[in-house]
N, C-alpha and C positions, 0 to 999 in steps of 0.2 A: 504494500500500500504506500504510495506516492504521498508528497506534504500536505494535496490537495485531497487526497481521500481522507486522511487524519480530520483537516480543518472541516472537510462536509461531515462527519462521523461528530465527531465531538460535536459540533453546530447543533446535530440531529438530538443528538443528546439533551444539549443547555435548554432547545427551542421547545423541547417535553416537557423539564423539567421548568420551565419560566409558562409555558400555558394552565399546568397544573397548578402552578402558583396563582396567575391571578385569578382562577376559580377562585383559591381560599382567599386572597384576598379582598375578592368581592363579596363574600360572604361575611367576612369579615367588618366593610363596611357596613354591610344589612344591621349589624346587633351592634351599631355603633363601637365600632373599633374595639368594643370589649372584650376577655376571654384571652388569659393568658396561653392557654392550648392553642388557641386558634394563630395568637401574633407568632409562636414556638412555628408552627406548621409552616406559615407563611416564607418566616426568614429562612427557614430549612431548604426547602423549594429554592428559592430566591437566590441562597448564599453556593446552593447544589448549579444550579442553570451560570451562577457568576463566575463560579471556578473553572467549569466546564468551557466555557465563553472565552475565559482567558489563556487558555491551554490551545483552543483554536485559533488566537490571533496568532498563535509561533508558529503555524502551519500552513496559515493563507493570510491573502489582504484585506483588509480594514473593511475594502464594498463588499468583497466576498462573503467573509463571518458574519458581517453586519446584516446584509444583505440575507442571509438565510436565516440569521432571530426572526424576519416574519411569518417564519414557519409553525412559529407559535398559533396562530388562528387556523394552520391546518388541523393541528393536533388539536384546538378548542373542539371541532368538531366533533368527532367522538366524544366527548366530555359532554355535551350539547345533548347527547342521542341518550347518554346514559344517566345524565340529572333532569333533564326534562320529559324525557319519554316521546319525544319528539324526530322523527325520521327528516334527514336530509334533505331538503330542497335542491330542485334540479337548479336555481340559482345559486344557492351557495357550491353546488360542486362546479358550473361556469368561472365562479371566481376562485376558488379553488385552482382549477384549470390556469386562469391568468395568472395566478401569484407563482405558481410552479413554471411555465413556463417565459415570465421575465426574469424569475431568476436562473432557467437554464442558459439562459443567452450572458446575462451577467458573469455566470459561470464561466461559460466558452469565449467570452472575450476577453476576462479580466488576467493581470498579467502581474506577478509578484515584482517588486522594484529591485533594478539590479543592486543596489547595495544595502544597508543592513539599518532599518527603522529606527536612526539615532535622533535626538532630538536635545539642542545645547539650553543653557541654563536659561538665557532669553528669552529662547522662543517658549520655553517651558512656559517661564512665566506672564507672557504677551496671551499665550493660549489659556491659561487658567483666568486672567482676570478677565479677557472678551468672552468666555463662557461665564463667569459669575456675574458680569452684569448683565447679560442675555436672560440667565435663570432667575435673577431677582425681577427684573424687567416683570415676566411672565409672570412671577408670583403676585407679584404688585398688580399687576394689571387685572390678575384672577378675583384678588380680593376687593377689585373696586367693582368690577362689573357681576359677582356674586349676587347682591341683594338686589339686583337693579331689572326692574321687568322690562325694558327693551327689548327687541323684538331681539336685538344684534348680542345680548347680555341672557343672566338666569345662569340657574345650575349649570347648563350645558356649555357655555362660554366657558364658565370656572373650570370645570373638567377639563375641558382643551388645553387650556390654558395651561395650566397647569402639571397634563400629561405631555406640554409640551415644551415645559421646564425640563422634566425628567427625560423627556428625550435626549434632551441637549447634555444635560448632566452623564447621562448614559451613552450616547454617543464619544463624548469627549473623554469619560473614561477608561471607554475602549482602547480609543487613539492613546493614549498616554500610557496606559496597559502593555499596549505592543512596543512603545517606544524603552518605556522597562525592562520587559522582556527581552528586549534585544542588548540593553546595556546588560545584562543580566548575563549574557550568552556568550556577551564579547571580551567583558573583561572582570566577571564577576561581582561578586556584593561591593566593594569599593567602587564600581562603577553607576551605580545606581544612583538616582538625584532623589535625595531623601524629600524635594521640596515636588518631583512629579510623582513619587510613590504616595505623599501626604494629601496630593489631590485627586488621588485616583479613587482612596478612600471618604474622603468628602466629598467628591462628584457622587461617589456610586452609592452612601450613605441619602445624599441630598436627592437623586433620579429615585432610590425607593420611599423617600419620605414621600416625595410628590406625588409619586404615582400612586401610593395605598392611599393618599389625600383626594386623589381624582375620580377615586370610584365613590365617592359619597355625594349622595342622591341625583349620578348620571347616568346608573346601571354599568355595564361591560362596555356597551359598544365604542361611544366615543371615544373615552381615553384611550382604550386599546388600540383604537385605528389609528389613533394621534401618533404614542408613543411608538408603534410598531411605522411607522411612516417616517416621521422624524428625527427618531434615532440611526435607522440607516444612510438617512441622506446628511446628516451633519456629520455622520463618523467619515462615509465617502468620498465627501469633500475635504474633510482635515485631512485625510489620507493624501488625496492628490496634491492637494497643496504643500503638504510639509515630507511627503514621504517619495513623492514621483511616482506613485501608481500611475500605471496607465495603463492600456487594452490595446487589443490587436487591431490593425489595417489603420491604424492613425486617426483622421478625421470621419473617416467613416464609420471605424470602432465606436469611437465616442458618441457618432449621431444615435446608430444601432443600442447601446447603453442604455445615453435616454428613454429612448421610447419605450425599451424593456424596463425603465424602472418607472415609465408612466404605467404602463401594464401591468406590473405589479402592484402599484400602487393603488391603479383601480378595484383591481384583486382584493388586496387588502381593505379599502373601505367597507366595500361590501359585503366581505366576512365578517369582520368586524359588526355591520349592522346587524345581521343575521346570526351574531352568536351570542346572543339572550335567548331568555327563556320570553316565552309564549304570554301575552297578554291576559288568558286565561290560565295561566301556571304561575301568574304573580300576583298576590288580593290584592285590591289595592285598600289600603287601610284607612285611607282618608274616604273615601264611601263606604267604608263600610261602618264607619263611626258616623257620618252624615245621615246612613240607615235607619244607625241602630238610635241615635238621637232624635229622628223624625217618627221614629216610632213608638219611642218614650213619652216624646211630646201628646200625640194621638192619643198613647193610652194616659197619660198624663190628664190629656181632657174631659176625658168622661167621668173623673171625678168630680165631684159635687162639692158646693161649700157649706162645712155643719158650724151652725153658730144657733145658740139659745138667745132670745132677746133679753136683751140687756145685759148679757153676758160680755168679755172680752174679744176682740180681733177674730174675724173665720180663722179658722184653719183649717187646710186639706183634707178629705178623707170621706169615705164614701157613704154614702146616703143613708145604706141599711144596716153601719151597721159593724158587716164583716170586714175582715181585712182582706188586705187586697198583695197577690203575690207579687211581690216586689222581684221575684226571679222570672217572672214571667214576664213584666215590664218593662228588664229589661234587655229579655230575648227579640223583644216588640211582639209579644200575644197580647191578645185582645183583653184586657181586663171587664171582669164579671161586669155587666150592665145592673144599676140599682133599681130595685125592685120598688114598682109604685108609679104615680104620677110623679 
């Protein structure tokens, strides 16, 4: 097995072990973040799919490894079939379809840089500060457009937003990953820049803050198409930019590229849309408390008011007498009708 087989094998690997994660960590959001088992599960996943990710950047480039984490919404799929009980749509297997095949062309054109992922004290640090005002930016922007009911704003902005902090976060600490990695390879531990090791750990710490932050009350879809979008194309580009990745046939490579990671890209939103659960596989809790209160109120009504004259203030309570079951109230059954004119 070739550097390229390793890097797609491990890739296959992280992109299981990072789909099955954000199951839990959507779930996780559901019971509001609580549930020490549950955060345990998550980061396990998460710290399993990170390791795994990192071990692939020494085997292939930056668009490549990157490029196949969207494989993550392939493997949602089964997950999909077996939490919801819900069989495949002939749409999600078309994007299915697309995501696999932009990243086969991704594949076959992408080309490892003839020398070795080094990255000097500088640029380290030019790179980390234009990603942490990028992901404050985002954060910032999340929390303004949050409470705000604009059409352009609302939870669902927030979520983007914000899985699109963690993108960047997670992209970049890819790119720095590899560049590790390779002082790693070259000249040992003395070779390593304690100051892009320290941000590899703060990127990747800050892209799972945001992301377990973005599935609160957006469900799966968005954040996931965000982060799974965003993080391959900002890792792709710091690639090219600082590392000379490049692809086969030159300018035509590159066109053929694009359009494979529009293709993908398509892919992935779509799966992404399509990998929730079913409208009728989620109560929604806000009607059914609107129900179960309009129904209180109803039987609420047909109580009478008992007051003796000249006695003190009505108070509630029924006509004849009996009591009246307050369990049944507030099932919304019909409370006993008072007997009499």
């Amino acid at each position: 097995m070739g550097a390229l087989g390793w890097a797609v094998g491990l890739s296959l690997l992280s992109a299981a072990s990072y789909a099955i994660a954000a199951v839990a960590q959507e779930r996780l959001a559901e019971r509001g973040h609580r549930g020490l088992s549950r955060w345990a599960v998550a980061l396990l996943l998460t710290g399993a799919g990170v390791a795994l990710h990192v071990v692939a950047l020494n085997f292939g480039t930056v668009a490549v490894v990157q490029a196949l984490g969207t494989l993550t919404l392939i493997f949602a799929l089964p997950i999909q079939v077996i939490r919801y009980r819900t069989p495949v749509s002939r749409a999600s297997w078309i994007d299915a379809g697309l995501t696999v095949f932009g990243l086969a062309v991704i594949l076959l054109l992408s080309v490892e840089a003839s020398g070795p992922a080094l990255l000097g004290s500088g640029d380290v640090r030019v790179l980390g500060m234009i990603t942490a005002g990028v992901v404050f930016v985002c954060a910032l922007a999340a929390r303004w457009v949050g409470p705000r009911p604009d059409r352009w704003a609302g939870p669902r902005a927030r979520a983007m937003l914000l899985a699109g902090a963690a993108g960047v976060a997670f992209g970049i600490a890819s790119v720095l990953s590899k560049a590790v990695l390779a002082s790693f390879t070259s000249g040992g531990f003395s070779a390593v820049s304690t100051l892009a090791l320290a941000m590899v750990v703060a990127f990747s710490i800050s892209g799972y803050l945001f992301g377990q932050l973005s599935y609160k009350g957006a469900g799966l879809a968005a954040p996931l198409a965000t982060v799974s979008v965003s993080n391959p194309l900002v890792a792709a580009l710091a690639g090219v930019v600082l590392f000379d990745e490049r692809v086969r046939f030159g300018a035509f490579g590159m066109v053929a590229v694009g359009v494979a990671a529009v293709v993908m890209g398509w892919g992935v939103v779509g799966l992404a849309r399509r990998t929730t659960a079913p409208a009728e596989n989620r109560p929604d809790d806000g009607a059914d408390a609107r129900a179960g209160g309009q129904a209180g109120d109803r039987a609420g009504d047909r109580r009478e008011v008992v007051a003796a004259p000249g006695e003190g203030p009505a108070v509630p309570g029924p006509a004849d007498g009996n009591e009246v079951d307050d369990r049944a109230t507030e099932r919304g059954v019909k409370a006993p009708e008072a007997a009499g004119p």
